[in-house]
Backbone as a ProteinNet text record, in pm:
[ID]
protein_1_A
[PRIMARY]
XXXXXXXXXXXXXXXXXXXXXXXXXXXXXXXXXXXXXXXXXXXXXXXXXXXXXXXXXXXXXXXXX
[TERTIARY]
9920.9	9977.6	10087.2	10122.5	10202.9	10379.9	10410	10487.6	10485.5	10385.3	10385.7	10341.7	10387.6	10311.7	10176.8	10094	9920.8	9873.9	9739	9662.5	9565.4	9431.6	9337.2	9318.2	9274.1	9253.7	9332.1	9343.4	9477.8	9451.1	9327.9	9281.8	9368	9328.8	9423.2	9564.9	9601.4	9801.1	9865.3	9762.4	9801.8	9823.8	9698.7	9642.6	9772.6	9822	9900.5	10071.2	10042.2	10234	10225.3	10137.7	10123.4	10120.8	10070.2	9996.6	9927.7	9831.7	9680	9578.5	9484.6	9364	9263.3	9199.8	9060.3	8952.1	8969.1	8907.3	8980	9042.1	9127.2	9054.3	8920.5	8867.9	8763.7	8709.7	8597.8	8662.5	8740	8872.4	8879	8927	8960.1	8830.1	8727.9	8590.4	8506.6	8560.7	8489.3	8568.3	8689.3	8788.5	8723.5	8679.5	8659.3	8547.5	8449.9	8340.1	8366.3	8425.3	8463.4	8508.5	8629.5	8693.4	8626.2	8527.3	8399.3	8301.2	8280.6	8165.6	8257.3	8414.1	8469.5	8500.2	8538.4	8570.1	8467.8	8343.3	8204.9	8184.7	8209.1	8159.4	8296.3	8365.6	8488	8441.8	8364.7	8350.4	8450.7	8476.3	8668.7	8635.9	8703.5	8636.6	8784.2	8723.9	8825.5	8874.9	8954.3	8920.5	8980.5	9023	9056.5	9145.6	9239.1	9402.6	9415.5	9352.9	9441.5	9410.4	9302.9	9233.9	9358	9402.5	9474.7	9684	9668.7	9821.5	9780.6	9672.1	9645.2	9721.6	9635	9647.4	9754.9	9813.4	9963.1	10088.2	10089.9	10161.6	10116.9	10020.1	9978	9999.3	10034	10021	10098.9	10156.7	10264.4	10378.6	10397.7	10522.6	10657.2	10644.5	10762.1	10781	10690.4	10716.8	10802.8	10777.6	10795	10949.5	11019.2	11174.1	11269.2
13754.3	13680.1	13759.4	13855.7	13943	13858.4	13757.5	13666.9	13597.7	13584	13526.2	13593.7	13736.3	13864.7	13839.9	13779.4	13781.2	13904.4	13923.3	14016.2	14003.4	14055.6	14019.8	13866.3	13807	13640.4	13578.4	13522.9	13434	13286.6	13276.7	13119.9	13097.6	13243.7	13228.7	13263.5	13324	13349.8	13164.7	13134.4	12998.6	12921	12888.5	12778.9	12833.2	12942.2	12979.8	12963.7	12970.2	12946.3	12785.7	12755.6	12554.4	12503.5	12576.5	12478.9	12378.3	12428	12373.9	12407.3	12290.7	12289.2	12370.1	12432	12461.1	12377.1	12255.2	12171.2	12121.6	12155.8	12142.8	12210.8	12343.3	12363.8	12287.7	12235.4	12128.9	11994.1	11970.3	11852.6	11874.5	11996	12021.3	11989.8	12072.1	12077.6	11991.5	11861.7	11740.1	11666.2	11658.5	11623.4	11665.2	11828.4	11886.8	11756.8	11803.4	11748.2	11603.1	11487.3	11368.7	11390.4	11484.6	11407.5	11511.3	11602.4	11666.4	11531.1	11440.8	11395.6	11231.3	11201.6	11096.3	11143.7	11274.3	11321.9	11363.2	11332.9	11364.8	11227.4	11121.3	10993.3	10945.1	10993.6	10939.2	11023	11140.4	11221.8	11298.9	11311.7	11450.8	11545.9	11715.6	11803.7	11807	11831.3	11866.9	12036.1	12095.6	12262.2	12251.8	12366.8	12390.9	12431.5	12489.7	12475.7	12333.9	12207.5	12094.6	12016.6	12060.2	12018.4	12093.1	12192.4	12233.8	12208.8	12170.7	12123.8	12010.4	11925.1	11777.3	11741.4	11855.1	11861.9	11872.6	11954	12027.3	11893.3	11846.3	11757.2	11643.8	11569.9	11529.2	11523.8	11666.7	11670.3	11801.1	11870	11980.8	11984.9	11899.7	11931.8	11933.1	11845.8	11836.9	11939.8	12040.3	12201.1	12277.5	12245.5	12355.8	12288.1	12211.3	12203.4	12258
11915.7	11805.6	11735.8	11763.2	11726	11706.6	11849.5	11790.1	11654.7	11616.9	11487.9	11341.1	11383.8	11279.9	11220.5	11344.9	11250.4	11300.2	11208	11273.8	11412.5	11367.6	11452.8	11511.7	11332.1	11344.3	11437	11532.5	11574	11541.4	11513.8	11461.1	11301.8	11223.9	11063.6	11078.9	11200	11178.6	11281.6	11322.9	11350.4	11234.6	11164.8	11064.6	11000.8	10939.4	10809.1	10922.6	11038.6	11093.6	11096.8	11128.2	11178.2	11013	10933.4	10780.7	10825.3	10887.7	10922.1	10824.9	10801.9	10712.5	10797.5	10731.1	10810.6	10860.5	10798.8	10879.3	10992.2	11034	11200.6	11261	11261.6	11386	11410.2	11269	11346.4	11414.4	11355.3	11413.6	11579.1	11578.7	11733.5	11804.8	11751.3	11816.2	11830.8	11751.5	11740.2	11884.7	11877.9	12011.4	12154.9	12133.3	12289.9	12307.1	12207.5	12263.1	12307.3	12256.1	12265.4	12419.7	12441.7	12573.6	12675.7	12621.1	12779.3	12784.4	12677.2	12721.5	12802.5	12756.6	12856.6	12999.2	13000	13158.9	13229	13207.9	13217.9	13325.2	13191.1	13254.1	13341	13339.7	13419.8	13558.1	13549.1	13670.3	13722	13610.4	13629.4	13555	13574.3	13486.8	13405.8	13277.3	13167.8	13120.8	13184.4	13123.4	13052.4	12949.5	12826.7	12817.9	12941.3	12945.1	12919.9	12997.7	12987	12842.7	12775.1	12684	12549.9	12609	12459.4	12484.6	12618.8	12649.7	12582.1	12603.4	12571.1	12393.2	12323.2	12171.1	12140.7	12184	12129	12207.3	12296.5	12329.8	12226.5	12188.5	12099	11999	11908.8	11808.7	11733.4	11804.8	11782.9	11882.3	11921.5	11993.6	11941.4	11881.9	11776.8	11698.2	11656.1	11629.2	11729.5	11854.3	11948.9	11986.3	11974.4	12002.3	11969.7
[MASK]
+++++++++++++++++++++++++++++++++++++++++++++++++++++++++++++++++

C-alpha cells in the first residue's frame, strides 16, 4: 500500500484513499457471501480475484480513469 502512503492497515489506507464507510467491509462481506452461495447453485466456482475485479468494475472504476 505504500502507493497510497498507508501503513500496515491496507483495509484503513484504502477506506481513507476511496472515502469508504466502515461499514463497506461488512457490505463487501455480505456480497462474497451472496454471489459464493449463487455460483454455488449455478455450479461455477467464484474466486476472489474475480469476486474483487467484479466489485471494483462495479463500483470504482470510475476512480481508476
Amino acid at each position: 500500500m505504500r502507493v497510497f502512503g498507508g501503513g500496515e492497515d491496507w483495509k484503513a489506507t484504502l477506506r481513507a484513499t476511496l472515502k469508504l464507510d466502515l461499514a463497506m467491509d461488512a457490505s463487501i462481506r455480505g456480497m462474497w457471501e451472496r454471489n459464493q452461495s449463487r455460483a454455488r447453485d449455478a455450479g461455477v466456482v467464484l474466486t476472489p480475484e474475480e469476486f474483487a475485479r467484479m466489485i471494483v468494475d462495479s463500483n470504482f472504476a470510475h476512480l481508476l480513469r
